[in-house]
C-alpha positions in Angstrom: 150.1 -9.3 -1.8 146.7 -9.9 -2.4 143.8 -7.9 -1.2 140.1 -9.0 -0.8 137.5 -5.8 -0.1 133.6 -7.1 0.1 130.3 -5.6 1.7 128.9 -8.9 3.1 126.0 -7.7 3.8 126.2 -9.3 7.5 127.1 -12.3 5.5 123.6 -12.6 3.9 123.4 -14.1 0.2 121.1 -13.2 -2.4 119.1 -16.8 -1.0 118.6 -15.1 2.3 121.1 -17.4 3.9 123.6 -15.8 7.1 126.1 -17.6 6.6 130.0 -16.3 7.4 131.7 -19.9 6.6 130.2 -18.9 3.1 132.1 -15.9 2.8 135.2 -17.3 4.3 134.7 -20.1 1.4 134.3 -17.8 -1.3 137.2 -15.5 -0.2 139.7 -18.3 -0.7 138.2 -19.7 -3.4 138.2 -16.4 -5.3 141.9 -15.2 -4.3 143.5 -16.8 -1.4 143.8 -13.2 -0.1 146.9 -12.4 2.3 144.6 -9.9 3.8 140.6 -9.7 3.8 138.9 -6.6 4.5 134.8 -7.5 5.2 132.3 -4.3 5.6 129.1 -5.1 7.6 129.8 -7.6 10.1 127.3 -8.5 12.5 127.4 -9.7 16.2 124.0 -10.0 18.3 121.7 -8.7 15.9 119.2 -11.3 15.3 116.5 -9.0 14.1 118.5 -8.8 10.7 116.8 -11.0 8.0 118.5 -14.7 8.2 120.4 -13.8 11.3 119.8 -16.0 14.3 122.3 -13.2 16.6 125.5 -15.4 15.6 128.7 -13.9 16.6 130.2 -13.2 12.8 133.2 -12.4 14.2 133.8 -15.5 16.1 132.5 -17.8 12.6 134.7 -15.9 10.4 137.8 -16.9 12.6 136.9 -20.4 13.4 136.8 -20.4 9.4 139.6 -18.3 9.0 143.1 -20.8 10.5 145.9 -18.8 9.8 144.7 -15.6 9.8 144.9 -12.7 12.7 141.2 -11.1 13.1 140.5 -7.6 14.1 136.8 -6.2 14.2 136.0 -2.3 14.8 132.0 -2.0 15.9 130.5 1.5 15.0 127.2 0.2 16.0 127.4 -0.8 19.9 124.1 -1.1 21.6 122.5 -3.5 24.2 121.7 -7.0 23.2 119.5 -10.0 24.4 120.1 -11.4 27.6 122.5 -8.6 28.9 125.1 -8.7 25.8 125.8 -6.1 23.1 124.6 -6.0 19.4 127.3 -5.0 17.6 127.7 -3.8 13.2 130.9 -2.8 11.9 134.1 -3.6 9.5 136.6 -6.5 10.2 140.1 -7.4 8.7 141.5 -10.5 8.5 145.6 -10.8 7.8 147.8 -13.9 7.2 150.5 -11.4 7.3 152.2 -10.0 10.3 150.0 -7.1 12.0 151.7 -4.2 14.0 149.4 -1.6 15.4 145.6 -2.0 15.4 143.8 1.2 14.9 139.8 2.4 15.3 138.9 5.7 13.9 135.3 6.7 14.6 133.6 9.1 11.6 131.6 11.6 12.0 127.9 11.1 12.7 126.4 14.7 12.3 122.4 15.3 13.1 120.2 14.1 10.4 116.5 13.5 9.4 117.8 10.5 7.3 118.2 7.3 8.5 122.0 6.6 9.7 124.4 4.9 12.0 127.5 5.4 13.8 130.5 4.6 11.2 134.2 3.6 11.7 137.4 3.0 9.7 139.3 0.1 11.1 143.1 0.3 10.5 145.8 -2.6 10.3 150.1 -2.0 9.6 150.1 -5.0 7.5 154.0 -6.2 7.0 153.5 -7.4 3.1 156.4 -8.6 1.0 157.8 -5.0 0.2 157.3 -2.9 3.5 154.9 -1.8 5.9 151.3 -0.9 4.6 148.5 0.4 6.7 145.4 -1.3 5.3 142.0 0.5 5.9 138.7 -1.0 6.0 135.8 1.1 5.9 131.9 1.5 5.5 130.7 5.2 4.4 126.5 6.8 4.9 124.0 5.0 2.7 121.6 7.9 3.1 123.3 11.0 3.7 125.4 12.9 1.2 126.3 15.2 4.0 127.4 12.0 6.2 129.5 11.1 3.7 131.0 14.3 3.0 132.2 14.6 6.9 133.4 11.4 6.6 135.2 11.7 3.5 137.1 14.7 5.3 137.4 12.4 8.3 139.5 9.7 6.4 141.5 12.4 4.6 142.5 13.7 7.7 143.3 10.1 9.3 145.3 9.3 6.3 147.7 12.4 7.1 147.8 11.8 10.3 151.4 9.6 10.8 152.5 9.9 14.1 156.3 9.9 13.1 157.8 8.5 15.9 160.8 6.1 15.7 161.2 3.1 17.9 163.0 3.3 21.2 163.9 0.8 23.7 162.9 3.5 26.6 159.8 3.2 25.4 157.8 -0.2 27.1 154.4 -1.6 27.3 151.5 0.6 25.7 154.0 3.5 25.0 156.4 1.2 22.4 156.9 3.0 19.3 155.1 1.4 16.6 155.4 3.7 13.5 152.4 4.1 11.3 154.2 3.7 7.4 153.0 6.3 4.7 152.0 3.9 2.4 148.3 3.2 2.7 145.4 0.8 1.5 142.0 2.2 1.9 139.1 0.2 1.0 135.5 -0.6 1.3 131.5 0.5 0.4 132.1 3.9 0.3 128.0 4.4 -0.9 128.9 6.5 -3.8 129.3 6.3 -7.6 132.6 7.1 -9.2 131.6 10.5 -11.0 130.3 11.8 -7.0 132.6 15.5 -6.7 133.0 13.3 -3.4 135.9 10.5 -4.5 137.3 13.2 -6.3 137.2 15.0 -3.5 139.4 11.8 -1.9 141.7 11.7 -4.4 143.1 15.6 -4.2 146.4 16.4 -3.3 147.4 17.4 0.7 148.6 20.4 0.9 151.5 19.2 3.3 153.0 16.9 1.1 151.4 14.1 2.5 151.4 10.6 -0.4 147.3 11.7 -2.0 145.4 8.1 -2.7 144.9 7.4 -6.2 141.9 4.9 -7.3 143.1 1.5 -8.2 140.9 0.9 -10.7 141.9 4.0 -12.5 145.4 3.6 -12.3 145.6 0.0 -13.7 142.4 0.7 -16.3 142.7 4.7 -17.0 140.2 4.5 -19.8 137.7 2.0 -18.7 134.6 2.6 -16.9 134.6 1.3 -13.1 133.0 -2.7 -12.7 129.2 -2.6 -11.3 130.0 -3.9 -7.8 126.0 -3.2 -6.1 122.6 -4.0 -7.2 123.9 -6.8 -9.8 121.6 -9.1 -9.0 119.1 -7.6 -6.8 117.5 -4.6 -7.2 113.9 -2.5 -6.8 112.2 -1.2 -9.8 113.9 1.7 -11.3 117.2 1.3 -9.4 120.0 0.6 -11.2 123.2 -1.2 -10.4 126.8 1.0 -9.9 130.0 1.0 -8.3 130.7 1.8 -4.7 133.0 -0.1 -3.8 136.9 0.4 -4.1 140.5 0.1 -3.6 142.6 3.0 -3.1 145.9 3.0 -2.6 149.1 5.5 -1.3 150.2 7.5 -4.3 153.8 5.3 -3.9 152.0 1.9 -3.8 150.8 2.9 -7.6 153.9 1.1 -9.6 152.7 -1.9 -7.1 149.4 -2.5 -8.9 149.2 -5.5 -10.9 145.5 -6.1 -11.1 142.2 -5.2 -9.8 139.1 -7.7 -10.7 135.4 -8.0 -10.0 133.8 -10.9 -9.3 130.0 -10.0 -10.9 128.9 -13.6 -10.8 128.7 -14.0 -6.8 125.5 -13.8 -5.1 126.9 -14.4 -1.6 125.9 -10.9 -1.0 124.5 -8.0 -2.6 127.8 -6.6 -3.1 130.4 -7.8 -5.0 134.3 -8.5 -4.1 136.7 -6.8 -5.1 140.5 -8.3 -5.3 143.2 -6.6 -6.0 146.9 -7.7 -6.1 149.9 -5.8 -5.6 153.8 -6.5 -6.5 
């Protein structure tokens, strides 16, 4: 199975071009993926730079034949015209999809700048079982933000609802069992020695599988690739990584390879594909 993660950046390149049939472009051009998992998708919001308001959602499945598309808004306000502006994470999946999930984070009080945030879920049937495949977009600004949600996803990962399928149950009450084994990826606006993705990565106390990076597990010794501020940055920034793949300590053996694509500019993030067995 292979595994695209990118902050598009509502689909914005480094030319100031919106553009989703870009992306969807560079996505198969760069790894076929089975499943795509795009962070900041826009839908109504023509007051971002380059945007005209284009339903993103809408272009990226028009450009997307083949593929099932799920999109989970944590920004919902009112639009032009009596419509909705809506920012939030999308997944696209040529494999079979069982249940859809949308798991708000928290949004605490702050005197920083912030938004709503959600982690949108998928049970993606891949070649070797049932995987739920998180895509997810963490606080730029706040530390405390991300903390909250950090704790958030921890406790949604945990969270199986155990339940086994049963023909009694019909309509929205059929059992559809969420697997253990879990993909969780996206911007997650911190750099790889935060006490925070450690913090991710500790064990559960109740047994539950704890998420290993993938990056680490396939290149123990290496530092993580430079997935932000490549290419575009202010004076006296400097580019990092904030984007990963983390996987279900029992998808580990799985990994066969995690790359970087540092050479696109069809955002100011770049993708991140990994591949498992």
């Amino acid at each position: 199975m292979r595994l695209l993660s990118w902050n598009v950046q509502w689909c914005r390149g480094l030319d100031g071009v919106v553009d989703p049939a870009r992306i969807a472009r560079e996505a198969r051009r760069l790894a076929d993926p089975d499943v795509l998992c795009l962070q900041e998708i826009a839908v109504g919001f023509a007051d971002l730079p380059g945007s005209r308001g284009e339903d993103q959602v809408a272009a990226l499945e028009r450009e997307l034949p083949g593929y099932a598309v799920f999109f989970a808004a944590g920004v919902d306000l009112p639009g032009a015209n009596g419509g909705r502006s809506r920012f939030g994470n999308l997944i696209a999946s040529r494999l079979p999809v069982g249940r859809v999930l949308r798991h708000s984070l928290p949004w605490p009080p702050s005197s920083a700048p912030s938004m709503p945030r959600v982690a949108l879920e998928a049970t993606v049937q891949a070649p070797f079982g049932a995987v739920r495949v998180t895509s997810t977009h963490l606080e730029y600004y706040s530390a405390r933000h991300r903390a909250a949600q950090i704790e958030r996803l921890r406790d949604v990962h945990g969270d199986l609802n155990r339940e086994t399928a049963n023909e009694d149950k019909e309509g929205p009450f059929r059992a559809l069992p969420r697997p253990a084994s879990a993909i969780v990826c996206g911007d997650f606006n911190m750099p790889p020695q935060d006490p925070l993705r450690a913090r991710f990565l500790e064990a559960f106390a109740d047994g539950t599988p704890k998420l290993v990076d993938a990056w680490e597990a396939l290149h123990p010794r290496e530092p993580h690739p430079l997935t932000f501020r490549l290419h575009e940055r202010a004076e006296g920034e400097s580019p990092y990584c904030c984007d990963y793949v983390f996987v279900s300590e029992d998808l580990r053996p799985r990994l066969a390879s995690l790359a970087v694509d540092a050479a696109n500019r069809a955002s100011d993030h770049q993708p991140v594909i990994v591949a498992l067995r």
